[in-house]
C-alpha positions as CSV (number, residue, x, y, z in Angstrom):
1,X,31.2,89.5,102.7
2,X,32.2,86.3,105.3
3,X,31.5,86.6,108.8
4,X,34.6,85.5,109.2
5,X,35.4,89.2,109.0
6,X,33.4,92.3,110.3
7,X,33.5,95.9,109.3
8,X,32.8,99.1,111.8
9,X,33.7,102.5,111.6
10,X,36.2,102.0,108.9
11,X,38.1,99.4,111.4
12,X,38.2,95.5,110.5
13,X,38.0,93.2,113.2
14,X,39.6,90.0,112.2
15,X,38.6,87.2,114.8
16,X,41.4,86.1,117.4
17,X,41.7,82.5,115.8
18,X,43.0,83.4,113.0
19,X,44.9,85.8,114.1
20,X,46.3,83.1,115.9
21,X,47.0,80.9,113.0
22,X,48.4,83.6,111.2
23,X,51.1,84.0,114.0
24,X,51.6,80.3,114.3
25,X,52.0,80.1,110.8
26,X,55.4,82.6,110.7
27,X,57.0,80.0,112.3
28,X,56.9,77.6,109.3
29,X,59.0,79.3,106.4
30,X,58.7,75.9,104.2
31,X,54.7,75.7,104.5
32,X,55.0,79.5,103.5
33,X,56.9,78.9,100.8
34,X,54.6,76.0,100.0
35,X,51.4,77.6,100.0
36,X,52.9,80.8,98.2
37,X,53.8,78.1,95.0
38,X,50.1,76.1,95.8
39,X,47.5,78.8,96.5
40,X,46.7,82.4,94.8
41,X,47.2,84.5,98.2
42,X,43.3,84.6,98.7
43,X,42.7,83.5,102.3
44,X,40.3,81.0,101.4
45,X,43.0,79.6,98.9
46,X,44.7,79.7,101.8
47,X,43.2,78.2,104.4
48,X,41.7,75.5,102.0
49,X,45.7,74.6,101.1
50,X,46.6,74.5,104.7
51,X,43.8,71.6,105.3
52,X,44.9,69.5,102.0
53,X,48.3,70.2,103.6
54,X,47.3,68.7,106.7
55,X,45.0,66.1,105.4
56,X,42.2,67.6,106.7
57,X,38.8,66.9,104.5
58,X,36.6,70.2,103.7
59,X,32.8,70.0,102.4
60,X,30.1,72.4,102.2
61,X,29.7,75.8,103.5
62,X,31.7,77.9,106.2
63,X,30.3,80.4,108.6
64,X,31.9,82.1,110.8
65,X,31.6,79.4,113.2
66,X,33.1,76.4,111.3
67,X,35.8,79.4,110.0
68,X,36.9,80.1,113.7
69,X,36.6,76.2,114.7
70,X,38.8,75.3,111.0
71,X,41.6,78.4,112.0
72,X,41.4,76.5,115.4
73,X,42.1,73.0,114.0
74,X,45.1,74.4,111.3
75,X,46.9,76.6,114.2
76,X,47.1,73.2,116.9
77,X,48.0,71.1,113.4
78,X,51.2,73.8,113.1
79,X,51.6,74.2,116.9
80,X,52.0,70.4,116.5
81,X,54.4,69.9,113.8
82,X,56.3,72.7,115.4
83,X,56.7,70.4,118.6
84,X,58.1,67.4,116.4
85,X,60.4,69.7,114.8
86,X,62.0,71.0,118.2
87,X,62.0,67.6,119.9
């Protein structure tokens, strides 16, 4: 099992960052779409489609740490385009 994600007393704690990229990410219906068609609905899959998306490079392992700092990255990359699209 990741650290991404942690188990206690039947509970799972998901860490805030990507909590926050999953909300940031409702606001983009095409990349939805988009990584519906392009990944297999596995959040790895996912979050590996979101950086080829975003032309970010991935290579090697992720801990929760790099995880967390990646979820980061992806959520200000959508916070962005969000910006450009409202301007």
């Amino acid at each position: 099992m990741s650290d991404a994600i942690k188990v206690k007393s039947n509970m799972v704690r998901i860490p805030e960052e990507l909590e926050y990229l999953q909300k940031e990410l409702r606001n983009h219906p095409d990349i939805i779409k988009w990584l519906k068609e392009e990944s297999d609905e596995t959040f790895i899959s996912i979050i590996a489609n979101l950086a080829r998306y975003f032309n970010i490079a991935l290579d090697g392992d992720y801990g929760e740490k790099e995880l967390k700092g990646l979820a980061t990255l992806l959520t200000l990359r959508l916070q962005d385009k969000r910006k450009i699209i409202i301007k």
